[in-house]
C-alpha positions, 0 to 999 in steps of 0.5 A: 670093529664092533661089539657085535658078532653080527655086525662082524659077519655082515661087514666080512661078508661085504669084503671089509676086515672086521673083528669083535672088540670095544673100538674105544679102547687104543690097543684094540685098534692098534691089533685092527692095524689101524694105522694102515687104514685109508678111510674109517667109519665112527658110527657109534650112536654115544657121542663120547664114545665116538669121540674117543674113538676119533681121537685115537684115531687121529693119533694113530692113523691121523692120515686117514679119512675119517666119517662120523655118524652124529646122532644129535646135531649138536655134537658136529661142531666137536666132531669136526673139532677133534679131527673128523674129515666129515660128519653127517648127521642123523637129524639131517638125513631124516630132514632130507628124506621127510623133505624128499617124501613130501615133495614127491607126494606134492608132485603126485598129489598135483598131477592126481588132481589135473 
């Protein structure tokens, strides 16, 4: 479910069901089928919005899997409080790629001058 015409065509044209709509709004993801739904996927950038979203999620399909997109690391705690099965944060994944870029740079950089 997105705003987004776009992302809707993206998403259909990697196998996935998509529709056009406001995913903190409970009727539109009842219409999605959402209690069907095995695994769902948060990753609105607006904490709020992405807590709303969980818990009508957790009301409507409370069996399913559900990935949350934090964008600031201090909302994971509510994140994993309102019923997300994992949060992954947007501040963690930079810190991992920086790490990793620097670490193979240091490698490179050490086998440049031996």
């Amino acid at each position: 479910i997105d705003l987004n015409r776009n992302g809707v065509r993206q998403a259909e044209g990697l196998g996935f069901h998509a529709q056009i709509g406001d995913a903190t709004q409970g009727d539109v993801l009842l219409h999605a089928h959402l209690e069907h739904a095995q695994a769902v996927v948060i990753t609105i950038p607006d904490h709020r919005s992405a807590l709303t979203i969980l818990a009508h999620v957790r009301h409507i399909a409370p069996h399913a899997h559900v990935v949350v997109r934090s964008r600031n690391q201090i909302h994971s705690n509510a994140f994993e409080r309102a019923g997300a099965t994992m949060v992954i944060g947007d501040e963690e994944g930079v810190g991992d790629r920086l790490a990793s870029h620097l670490s193979s740079w240091i490698q490179t950089s050490d086998e440049t001058e031996a």
